[in-house]
N, C-alpha and C positions, 0 to 999 in steps of 0.2 A: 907281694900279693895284696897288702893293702892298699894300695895306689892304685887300683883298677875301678872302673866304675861300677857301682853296681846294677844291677839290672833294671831294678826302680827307674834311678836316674835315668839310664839310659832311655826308657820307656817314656818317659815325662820328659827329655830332651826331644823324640820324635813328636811327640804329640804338640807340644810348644809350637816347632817347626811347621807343621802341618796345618794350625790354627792361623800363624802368620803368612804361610803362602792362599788360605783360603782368603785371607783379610787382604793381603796384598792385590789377591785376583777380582775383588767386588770393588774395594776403593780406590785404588790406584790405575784401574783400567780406563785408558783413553776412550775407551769406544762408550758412550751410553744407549742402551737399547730405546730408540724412538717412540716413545708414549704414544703419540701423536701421529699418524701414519701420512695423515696430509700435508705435512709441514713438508718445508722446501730438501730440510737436511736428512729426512725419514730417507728420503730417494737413493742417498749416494748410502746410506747405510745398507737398504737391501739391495743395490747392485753390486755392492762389495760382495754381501755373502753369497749371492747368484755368481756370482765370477770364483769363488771357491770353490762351486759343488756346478759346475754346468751339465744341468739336466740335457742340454742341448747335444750333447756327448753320448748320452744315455738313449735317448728313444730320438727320432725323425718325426717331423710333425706327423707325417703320413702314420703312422705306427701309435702314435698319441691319440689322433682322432679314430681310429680304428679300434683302440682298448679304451677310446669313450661311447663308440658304439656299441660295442659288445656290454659295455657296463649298463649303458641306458636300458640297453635290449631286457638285459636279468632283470632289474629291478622292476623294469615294464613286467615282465612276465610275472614275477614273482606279485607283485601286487596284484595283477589278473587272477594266480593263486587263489589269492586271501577274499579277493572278490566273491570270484563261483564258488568257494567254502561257506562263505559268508552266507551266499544265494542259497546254498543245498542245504544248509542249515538250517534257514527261515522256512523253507519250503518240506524237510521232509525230518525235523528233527524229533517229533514223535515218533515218528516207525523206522529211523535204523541210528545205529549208535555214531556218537561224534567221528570217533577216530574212522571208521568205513567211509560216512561223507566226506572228510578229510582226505582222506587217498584218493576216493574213486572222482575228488574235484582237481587233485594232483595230476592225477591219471590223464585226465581227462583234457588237461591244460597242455602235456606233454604230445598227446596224439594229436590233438588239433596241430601246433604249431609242426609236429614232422608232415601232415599232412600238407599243412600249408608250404612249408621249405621245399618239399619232395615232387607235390603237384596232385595230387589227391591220388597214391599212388591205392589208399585204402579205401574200399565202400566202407558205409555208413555202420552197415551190419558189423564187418570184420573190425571197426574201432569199438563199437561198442561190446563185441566178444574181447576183445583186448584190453579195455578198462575195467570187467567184469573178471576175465580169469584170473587179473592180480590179487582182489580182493576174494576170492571165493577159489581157492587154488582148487580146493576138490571133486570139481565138478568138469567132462567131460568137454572139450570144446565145441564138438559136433553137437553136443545139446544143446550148448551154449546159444551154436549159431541157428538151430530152428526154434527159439526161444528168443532170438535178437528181429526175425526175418518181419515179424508184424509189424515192430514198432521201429523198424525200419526204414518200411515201405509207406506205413502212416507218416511218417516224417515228411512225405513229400506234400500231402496235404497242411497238417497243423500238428508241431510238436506239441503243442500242449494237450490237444485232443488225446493223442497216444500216453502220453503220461496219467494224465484224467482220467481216461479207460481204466488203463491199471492200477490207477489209488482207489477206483470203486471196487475192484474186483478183488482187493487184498483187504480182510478184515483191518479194522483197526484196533489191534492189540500193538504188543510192544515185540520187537525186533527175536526176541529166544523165542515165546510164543508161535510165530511162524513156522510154515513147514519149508523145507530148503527149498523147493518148485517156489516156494512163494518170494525168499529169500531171494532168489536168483532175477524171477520176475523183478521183483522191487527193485535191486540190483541193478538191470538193465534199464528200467525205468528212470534211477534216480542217473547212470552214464547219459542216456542219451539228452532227461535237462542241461544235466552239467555241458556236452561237448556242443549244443545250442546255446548256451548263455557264451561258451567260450568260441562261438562262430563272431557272438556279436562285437 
């Protein structure tokens, strides 16, 4: 029984081993990783590791260039996002709170672009009831839509006019302040800037 190791040792014989294979694998390995990516020898080092892992195996160019479409597409969108956020921000962030501009330029990015993919399958009016019922769930959509129908049809002249109308006709207090008829106005007001800055 005394001639067995004890547990220490054995513990400190692993760890020894595992210190020399770690030392083994940094200094004694043939291969050094290329500093230098220009040099002549960098070359056969990364066709080495590309000949281990062939991506080429994994996706078809056609399939590569199509999930860099798709990725270019998001990011385009999503920075158009941050844009018209940015836009409804500057333009209406005394009279309704951040996170509402935030959606309703969300909103408002998403409808354009199905409009745009689908072929305008929606009038003007029925997007701006649709950016409008996400943010204000409580409100009826047939109000919505005779509540949408002016600054709809003003659209055809000048969006800005239609928006301008409505920033005069809404006190300037602060967004609780408001009565929900105004709420809603202002609402539709601030969709149809937003789905005009996301035309452009």
């Amino acid at each position: 029984m005394n001639n067995q190791p004890s547990r220490s040792q054995f513990s400190a014989n692993n760890s020894t081993q595992v210190e020399l294979d770690l030392l083994n694998s940094i200094v004694l390995d043939d291969i050094a990783y290329p500093w230098n990516p220009e040099a002549a020898e960098s070359d056969t080092y990364f066709d080495s590791l590309e000949q281990e892992l062939p991506l080429s195996d994994l996706l078809t160019d056609l399939e590569i260039t199509s999930g860099c479409k798709h990725f270019y597409s998001q990011t385009d969108r999503l920075f158009s996002v941050i844009d018209i956020q940015n836009s409804l921000f500057e333009k209406f962030s005394g009279l309704a709170p951040k996170n509402l501009l935030n959606k309703l330029g969300k909103i408002a990015v998403n409808i354009v672009d199905q409009v745009n993919s689908l072929g305008s399958i929606l009038s003007l009016s029925d997007q701006l009831v649709h950016c409008v019922s996400e943010v204000l769930p409580g409100w009826d959509l047939e109000d919505l839509e005779v509540m949408a129908r002016p600054l709809a049809y003003s659209m055809r002249g000048s969006q800005n006019d239609a928006v301008e109308n409505t920033l005069a006709t809404i006190q300037s207090t602060s967004w609780s302040d408001l009565s929900e008829v105004e709420q809603a106005r202002l609402s539709l007001a601030i969709a149809l800037y937003a789905i005009s800055e996301a035309n452009n």
